[in-house]
Structures are given as structure tokens and as C-alpha cells.
C-alpha positions as CSV (number, residue, x, y, z in Angstrom):
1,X,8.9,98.7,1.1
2,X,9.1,97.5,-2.6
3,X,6.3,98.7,-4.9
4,X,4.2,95.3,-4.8
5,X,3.7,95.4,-1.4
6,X,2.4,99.0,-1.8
7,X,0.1,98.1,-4.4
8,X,-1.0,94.8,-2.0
9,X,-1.7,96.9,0.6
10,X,-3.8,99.7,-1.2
11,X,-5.6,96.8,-2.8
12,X,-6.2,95.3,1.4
13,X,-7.3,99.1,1.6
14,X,-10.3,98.4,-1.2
15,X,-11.3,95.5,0.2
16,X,-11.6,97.0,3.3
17,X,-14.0,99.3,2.4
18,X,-15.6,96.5,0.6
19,X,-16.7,94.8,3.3
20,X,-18.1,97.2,5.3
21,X,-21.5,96.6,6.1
22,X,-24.2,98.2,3.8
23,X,-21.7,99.5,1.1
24,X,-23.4,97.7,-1.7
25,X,-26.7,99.7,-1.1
26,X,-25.7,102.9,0.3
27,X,-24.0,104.5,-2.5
28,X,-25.2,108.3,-3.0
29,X,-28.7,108.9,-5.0
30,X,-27.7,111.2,-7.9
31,X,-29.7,113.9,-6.0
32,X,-27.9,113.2,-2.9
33,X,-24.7,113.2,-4.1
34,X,-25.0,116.4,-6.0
35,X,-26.6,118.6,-3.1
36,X,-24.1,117.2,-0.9
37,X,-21.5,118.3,-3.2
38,X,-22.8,121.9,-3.5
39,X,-22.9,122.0,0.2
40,X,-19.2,121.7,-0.1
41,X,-18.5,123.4,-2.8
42,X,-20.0,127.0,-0.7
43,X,-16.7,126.0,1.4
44,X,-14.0,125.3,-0.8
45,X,-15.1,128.3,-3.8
46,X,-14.4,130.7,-0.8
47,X,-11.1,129.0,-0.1
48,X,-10.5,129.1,-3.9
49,X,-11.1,133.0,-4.0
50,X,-8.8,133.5,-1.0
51,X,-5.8,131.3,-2.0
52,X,-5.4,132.1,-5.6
53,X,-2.3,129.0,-5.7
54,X,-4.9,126.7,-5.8
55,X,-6.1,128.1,-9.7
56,X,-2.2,127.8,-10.1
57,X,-2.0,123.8,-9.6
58,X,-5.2,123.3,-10.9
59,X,-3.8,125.3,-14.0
60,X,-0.8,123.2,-13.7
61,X,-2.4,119.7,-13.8
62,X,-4.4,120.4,-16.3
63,X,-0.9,121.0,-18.6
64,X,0.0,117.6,-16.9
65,X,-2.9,115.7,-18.1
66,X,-2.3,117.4,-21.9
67,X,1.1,116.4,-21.5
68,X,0.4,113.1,-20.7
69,X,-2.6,112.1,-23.0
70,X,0.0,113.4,-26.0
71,X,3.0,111.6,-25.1
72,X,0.9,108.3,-24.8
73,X,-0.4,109.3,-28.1
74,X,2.7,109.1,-29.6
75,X,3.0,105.2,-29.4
76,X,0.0,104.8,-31.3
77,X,1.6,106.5,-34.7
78,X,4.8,104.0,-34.2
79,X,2.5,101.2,-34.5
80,X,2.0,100.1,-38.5
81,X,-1.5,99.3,-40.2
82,X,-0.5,96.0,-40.4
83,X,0.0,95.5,-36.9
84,X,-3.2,97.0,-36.0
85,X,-4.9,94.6,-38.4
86,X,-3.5,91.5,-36.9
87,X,-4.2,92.4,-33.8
88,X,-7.4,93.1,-34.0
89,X,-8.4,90.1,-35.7
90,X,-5.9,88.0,-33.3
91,X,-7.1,87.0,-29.6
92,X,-3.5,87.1,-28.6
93,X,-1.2,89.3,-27.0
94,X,2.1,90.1,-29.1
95,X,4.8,91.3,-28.4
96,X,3.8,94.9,-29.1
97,X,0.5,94.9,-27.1
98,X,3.3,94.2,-24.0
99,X,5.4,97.1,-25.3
100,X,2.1,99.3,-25.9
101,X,1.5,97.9,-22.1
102,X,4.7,98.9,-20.3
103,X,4.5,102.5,-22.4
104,X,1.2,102.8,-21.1
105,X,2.6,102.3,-17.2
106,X,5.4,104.1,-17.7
107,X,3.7,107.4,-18.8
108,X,1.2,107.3,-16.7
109,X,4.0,107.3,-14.0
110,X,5.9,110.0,-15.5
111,X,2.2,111.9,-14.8
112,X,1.7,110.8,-11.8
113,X,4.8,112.4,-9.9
114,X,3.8,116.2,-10.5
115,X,0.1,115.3,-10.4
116,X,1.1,113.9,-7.0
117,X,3.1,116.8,-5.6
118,X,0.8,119.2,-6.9
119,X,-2.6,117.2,-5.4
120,X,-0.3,117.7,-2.2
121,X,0.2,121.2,-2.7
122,X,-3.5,121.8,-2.9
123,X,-4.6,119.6,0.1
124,X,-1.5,121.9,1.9
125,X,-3.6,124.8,1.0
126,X,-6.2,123.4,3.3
127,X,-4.4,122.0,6.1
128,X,-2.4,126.1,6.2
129,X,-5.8,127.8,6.1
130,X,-7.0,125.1,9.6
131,X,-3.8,125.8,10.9
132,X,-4.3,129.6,10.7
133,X,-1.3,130.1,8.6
134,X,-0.6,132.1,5.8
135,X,-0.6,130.0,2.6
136,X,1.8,130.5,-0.1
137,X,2.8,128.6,-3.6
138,X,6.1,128.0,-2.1
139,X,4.7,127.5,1.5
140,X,2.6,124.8,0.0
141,X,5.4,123.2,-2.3
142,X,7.2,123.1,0.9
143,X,4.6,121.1,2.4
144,X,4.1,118.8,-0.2
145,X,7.4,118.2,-1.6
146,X,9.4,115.8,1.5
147,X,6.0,113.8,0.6
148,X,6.8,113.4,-2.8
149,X,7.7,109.4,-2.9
150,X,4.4,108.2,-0.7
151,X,2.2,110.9,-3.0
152,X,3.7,109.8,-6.2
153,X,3.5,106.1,-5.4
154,X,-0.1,106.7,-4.6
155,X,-0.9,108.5,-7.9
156,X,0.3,105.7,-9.8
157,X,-1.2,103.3,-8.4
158,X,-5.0,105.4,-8.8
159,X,-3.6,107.1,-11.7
160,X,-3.0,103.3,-13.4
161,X,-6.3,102.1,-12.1
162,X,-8.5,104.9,-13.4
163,X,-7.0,104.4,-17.0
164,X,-7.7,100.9,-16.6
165,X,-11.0,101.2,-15.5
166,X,-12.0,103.9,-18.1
167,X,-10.4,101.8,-21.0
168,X,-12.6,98.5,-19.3
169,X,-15.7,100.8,-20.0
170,X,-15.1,101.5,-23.6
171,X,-17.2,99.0,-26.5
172,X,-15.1,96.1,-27.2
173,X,-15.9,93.5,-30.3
174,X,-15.3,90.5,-28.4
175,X,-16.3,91.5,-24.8
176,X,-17.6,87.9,-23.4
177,X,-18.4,89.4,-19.6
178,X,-21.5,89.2,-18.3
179,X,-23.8,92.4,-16.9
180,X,-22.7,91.2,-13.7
181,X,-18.7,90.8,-14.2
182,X,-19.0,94.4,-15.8
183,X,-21.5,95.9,-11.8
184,X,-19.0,94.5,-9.7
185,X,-15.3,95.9,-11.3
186,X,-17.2,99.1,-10.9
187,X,-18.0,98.3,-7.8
188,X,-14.6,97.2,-6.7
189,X,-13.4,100.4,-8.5
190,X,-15.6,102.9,-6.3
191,X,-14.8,101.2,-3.7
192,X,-11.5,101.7,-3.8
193,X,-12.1,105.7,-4.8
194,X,-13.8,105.8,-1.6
195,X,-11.5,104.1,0.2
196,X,-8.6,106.3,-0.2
197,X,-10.0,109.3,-0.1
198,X,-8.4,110.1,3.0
199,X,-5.0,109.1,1.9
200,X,-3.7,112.3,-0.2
201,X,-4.6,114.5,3.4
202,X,-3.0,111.7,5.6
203,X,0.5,111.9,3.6
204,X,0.3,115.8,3.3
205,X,0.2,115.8,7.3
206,X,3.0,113.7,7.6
207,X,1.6,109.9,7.9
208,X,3.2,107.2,5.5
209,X,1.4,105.3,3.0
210,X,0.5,102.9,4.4
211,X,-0.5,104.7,7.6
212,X,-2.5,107.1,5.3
213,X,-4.3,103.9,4.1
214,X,-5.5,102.5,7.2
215,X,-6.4,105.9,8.8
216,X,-8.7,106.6,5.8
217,X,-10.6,103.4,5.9
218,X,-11.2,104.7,9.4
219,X,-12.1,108.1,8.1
220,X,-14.8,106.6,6.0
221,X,-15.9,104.1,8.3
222,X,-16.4,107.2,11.1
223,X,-17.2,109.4,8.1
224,X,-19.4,107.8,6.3
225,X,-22.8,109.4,5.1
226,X,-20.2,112.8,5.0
227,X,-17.7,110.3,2.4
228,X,-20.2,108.9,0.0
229,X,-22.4,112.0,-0.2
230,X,-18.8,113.7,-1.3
231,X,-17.3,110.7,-3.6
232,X,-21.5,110.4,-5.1
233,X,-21.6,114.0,-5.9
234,X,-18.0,114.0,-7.6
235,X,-18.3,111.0,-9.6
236,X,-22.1,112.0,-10.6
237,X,-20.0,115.1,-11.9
238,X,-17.5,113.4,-13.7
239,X,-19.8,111.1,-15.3
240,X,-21.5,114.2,-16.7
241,X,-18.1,116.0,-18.0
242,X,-17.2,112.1,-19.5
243,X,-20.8,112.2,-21.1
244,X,-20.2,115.5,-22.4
245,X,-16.8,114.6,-23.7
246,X,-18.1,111.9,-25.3
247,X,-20.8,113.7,-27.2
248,X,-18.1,116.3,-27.8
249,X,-15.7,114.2,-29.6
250,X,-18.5,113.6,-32.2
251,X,-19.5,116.9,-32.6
252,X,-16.0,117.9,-33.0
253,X,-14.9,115.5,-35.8
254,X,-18.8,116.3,-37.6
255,X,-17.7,120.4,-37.6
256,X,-14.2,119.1,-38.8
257,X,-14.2,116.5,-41.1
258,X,-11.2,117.1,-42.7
259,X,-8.6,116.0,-39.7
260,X,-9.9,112.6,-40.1
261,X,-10.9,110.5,-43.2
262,X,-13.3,107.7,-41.4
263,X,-14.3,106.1,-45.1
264,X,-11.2,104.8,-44.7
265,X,-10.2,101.6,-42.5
266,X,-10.1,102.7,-38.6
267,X,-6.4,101.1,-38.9
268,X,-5.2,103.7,-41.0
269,X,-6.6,106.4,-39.2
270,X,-6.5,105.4,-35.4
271,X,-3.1,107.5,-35.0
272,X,-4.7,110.3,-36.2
273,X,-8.0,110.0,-34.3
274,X,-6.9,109.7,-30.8
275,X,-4.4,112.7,-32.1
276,X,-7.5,115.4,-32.5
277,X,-9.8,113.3,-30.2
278,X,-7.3,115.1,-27.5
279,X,-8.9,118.0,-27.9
280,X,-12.4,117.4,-26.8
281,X,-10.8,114.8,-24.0
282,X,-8.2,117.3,-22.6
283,X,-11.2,120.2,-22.8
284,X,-12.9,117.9,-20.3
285,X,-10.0,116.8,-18.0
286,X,-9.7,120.9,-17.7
287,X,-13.2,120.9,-16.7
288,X,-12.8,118.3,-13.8
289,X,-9.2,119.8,-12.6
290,X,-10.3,123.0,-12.6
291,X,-13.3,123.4,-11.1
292,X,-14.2,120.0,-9.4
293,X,-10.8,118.3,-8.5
294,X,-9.8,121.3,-6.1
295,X,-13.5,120.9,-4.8
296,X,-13.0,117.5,-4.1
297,X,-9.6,117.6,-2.4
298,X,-10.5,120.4,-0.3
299,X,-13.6,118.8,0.9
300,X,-11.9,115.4,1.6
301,X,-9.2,117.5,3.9
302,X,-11.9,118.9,5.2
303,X,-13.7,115.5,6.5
304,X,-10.2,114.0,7.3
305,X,-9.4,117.1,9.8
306,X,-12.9,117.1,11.6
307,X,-12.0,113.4,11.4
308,X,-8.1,113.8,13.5
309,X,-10.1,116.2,15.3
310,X,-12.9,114.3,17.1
311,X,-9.6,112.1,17.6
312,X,-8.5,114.3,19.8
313,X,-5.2,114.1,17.7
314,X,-2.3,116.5,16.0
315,X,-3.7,117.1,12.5
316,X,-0.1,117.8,11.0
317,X,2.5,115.3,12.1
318,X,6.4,116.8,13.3
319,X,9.0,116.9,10.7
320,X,11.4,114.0,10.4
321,X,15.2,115.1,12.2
322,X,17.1,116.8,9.9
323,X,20.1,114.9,7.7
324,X,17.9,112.1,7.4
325,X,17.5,111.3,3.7
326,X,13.9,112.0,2.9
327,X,12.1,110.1,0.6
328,X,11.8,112.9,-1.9
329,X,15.5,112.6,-2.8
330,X,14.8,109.1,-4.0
331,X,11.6,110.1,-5.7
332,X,13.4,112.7,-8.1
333,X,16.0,110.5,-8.2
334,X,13.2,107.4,-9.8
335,X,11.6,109.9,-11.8
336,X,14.7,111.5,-13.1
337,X,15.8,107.4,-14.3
338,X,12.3,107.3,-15.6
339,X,12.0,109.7,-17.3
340,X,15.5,109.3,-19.5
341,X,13.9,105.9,-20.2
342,X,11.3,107.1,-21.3
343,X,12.8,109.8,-23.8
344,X,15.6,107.4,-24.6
345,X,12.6,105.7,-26.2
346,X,11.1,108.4,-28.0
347,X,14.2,109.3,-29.1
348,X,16.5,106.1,-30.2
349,X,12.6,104.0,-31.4
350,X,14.6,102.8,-34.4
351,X,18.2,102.0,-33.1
352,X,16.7,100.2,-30.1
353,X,14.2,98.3,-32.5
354,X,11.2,98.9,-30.8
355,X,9.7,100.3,-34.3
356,X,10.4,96.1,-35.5
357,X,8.6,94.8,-32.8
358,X,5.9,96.7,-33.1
359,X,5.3,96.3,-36.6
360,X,5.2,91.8,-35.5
């Protein structure tokens, strides 16, 4: 299935949840959400003590997420002063805001694969313990590794989302929307983080993506008081660490005031900013991944097993025949062409005159 169709049906996965009845009004009180997630959190710190790997792929994603955030950083010093003027006194796209564009996508793909097979990993940690089973680093690689196309596919896609949606919520000069444009794309947006919360367990157990997607729109619809107490308390969380990043970026460029010279105009500075603003930002992401991402995955295995459960269903699918060409083959395969595009890029800027076109 080609990667429209994917993203078609993870957006008929959104609206899904959209529609059910009372979702509008029966998102999690602050309170609720944060009680609920301690309640969980009793659960998955104890599973956290007893499977060290999980501190190893949170430890992991974190160095992920830095890479990431630094390699999209990157684009932002190749872009001139002049070109940052023009744009931001042009309504237009240019030429450069689609290569800044396709950049953007492509990094945030190059993230998403180990993010993906290491989110896997961790919800293997889960499913090993319900099983009974020892659980290993490699026993969980194992796991989550023949599931590397479906999980990376699926971290795009949210992985591309979330950066929209945070970039949507940033102060823009010429931001014509109204109060009630800007409620409902963060409605749509939670409603699709609550709608595939049952996806990354689904593909670690063997389901496809798409199979994933309609079982956890079924999870949540079964699930539901158990889902938006969990998805309320995490994002209440979140919004607290993004606050606090926020507030920390300040404070960091106030007690170092030398990195960046704001008398001077923001275009001949902006590489420079979001440079040393990564230090505050990453410090945060580090916060979330390691001590409320695991949390949050282990809980959301955690519903989706009592879920297959009261299904009276395997929760861990068979293993395809053997010498059949799993999808992970191709998904090294994609990221492997990726990422030489990608470093061809970094690397040949000048002969392949991406530095001209940026500077239009």
C-alpha cells in the first residue's frame, strides 16, 4: 500500500474517534488526567525498575530527538539574511520555503525510523513481561524489528503531525484565524493522539497498520474513560514540560547573553538562536522520553492487552512463514536511500545549488 493511502487511512482513524459521541466534552479535567496518570505510573515505575532496557531506549531516543532537532537546525544557517528578510515581509511561498519544507519531512523521517523501532522495543518490554517471559534488549529488538516498516510509517506520519501542530501554536505576525479555527486543529490533533494510541501495541503483536488502526479506535471506543484519563494526564504533563521549556529558553539566553546578540535584526541571528535554543528544547524532550514517554507506552499496552483480553483473543499474533521477505528488509532498505539523500545534501549544498535557491 503506497504511503498516501496510509496517511488516508490514519487520517479515517482521526475522524473516527472524532465522531464518537461525547468526545467534544469528555476530554480529562487537569485533575483527572493527572491522578489517572499516577495511577499508572505505580505500574509501569515498577516495570521500569525490573527491566532496566527500558532506561536504555528511553536513553536512546532521547539522542534521537538531539540528533534530530540539530540536523534540522542545520538548514536554517544555509539560508542568507536576505532571504529571511524577503520572506518575512513576502506572503508567498518561494522556492526555499519548499526546500526548507521537504528538509523538514525528510528529517523528521530520518527520526522517525529508530524512534519507531525503539517505541516498539519498549511496548515489547510490556507485552514479554504479560507473556511471562524474560525480557531482554535483544529479546525486545527482536520483537520490534520484523515491525520496523508499519512502526516507522506510523512515526512519520505522528512524528510530522506533532511538528506541525507545535509549529501551528507558535506567535505568528500575520496569523488571520479565528479563536475558533485555532479550538478545533487542536481538537482534531488530540483526537487523533487518542486515536492511535492503540496502534504502536497493535503492530508490536503482529497486526498491520492498518489493522492496528481500526483495532485501536475500538480500544478507545471499549476503553474509553481508561484512554482519555491516560492521553489527559500525559498531555497535561507535556504541556507543563513545553511550559517549562519555554520559560527555560528565556532564562537561558538572560544567564548567557553572549551566544546571541538580540540588538541586532532577528534575521541575522535566527541561525544562531534556534542553535543554543536546543539546549533548553532538547533538556525538555529528555524530560518527556525519559520519564513520561515509557509511562505512557506502557500504560497504553497495558489497556490494549486487558482490551485483546476481554476479546477473548491471542494478544501476540504468530510469526509470518519463514523466507518471506519481511517488511523490515524494505524499511532499512528506504531508510538507508533516505538517508544518503539526505547527507548527499548536507554534503554537496553547493555543487547541487541548493545554497542559490535558497538565497532567491
Amino acid at each position: 500500500m503506497r504511503i498516501k493511502e496510509y496517511f488516508s487511512e490514519m487520517e479515517n482513524v482521526r475522524k473516527e474517534i472524532y465522531a464518537l459521541p461525547g468526545m467534544s466534552d469528555t476530554r480529562a479535567t487537569l485533575g483527572a488526567g493527572l491522578a489517572g496518570f499516577w495511577e499508572r505510573t505505580k505500574f509501569a515505575a515498577g516495570l521500569i525498575l525490573r527491566e532496566k532496557e527500558l532506561i536504555v531506549f528511553a536513553l536512546l531516543q532521547w539522542a534521537c530527538i538531539a540528533a534530530g532537532y540539530y540536523l534540522w537546525v542545520e538548514i536554517i544557517g544555509w539560508i542568507p539574511e536576505e532571504a529571511w528578510r524577503r520572506s518575512s515581509n513576502s506572503d508567498g511561498a518561494t522556492i526555499g520555503d519548499l526546500i526548507l519544507l521537504l528538509w523538514s519531512f525528510a528529517v523528521v523521517g530520518l527520526t522517525a525510523f529508530p524512534l519507531g523501532i525503539l517505541s516498539g522495543a519498549m511496548g515489547a518490554v510490556h507485552v514479554q513481561s504479560r507473556l511471562g517471559c524474560e525480557s531482554t534488549v535483544a529479546g525486545c529488538m527482536r520483537m520490534a524489528l520484523p515491525r520496523a516498516m508499519p512502526l516507522w510509517i506510523f512515526h512519520w506520519i505522528d512524528g510530522w503531525w506533532t511538528v506541525m501542530r507545535i509549529l501551528d501554536r507558535l506567535p505568528k505576525k500575520r496569523d488571520r484565524r479565528t479563536p475558533l479555527e485555532k479550538a478545533m486543529s487542536e481538537a482534531f490533533y488530540y483526537a487523533w493522539k487518542v486515536a492511535t494510541i492503540g496502534i504502536l501495541p497493535g503492530l508490536v503483536t503482529g497486526r498491520g497498520l492498518i489493522d492496528a488502526g481500526k483495532r485501536s479506535v475500538g480500544m478507545v471506543a471499549a476503553r474509553f474513560r481508561d484512554v482519555m484519563i491516560l492521553r489527559g494526564g500525559y498531555s497535561a504533563l507535556c504541556w507543563i514540560v513545553g511550559i517549562g521549556a519555554y520559560i527555560g529558553t528565556i532564562v537561558f539566553f538572560v544567564m548567557f547573553p553572549e551566544l546571541v546578540n538580540f540588538d541586532l535584526p532577528i534575521e541575522s541571528t535566527i541561525y544562531k538562536f534556534y542553535f543554543w535554543a536546543g539546549v533548553p528544547v532538547v533538556t525538555a524532550a529528555g524530560m518527556v522520553l525519559l520519564f513520561l514517554r515509557p509511562i505512557y507506552i506502557i500504560s497504553a499496552c497495558d489497556i490494549y492487552a486487558d482490551y485483546v483480553r476481554e476479546k477473548g483473543e491471542n494478544l501476540v499474533l504468530p510469526p509470518p512463514p519463514r523466507g518471506v521477505v519481511g517488511g523490515d528488509t524494505f524499511a532499512f532498505l528506504f531508510f538507508a536511500i533516505l538517508a544518503f539523500i539526505v547527507l548527499a545534501a548536507f554534503k554537496f549544498r553547493h555543487e547541487l545549488g541548493l545554497m542559490d535557491l535558497l538565497a532567491r
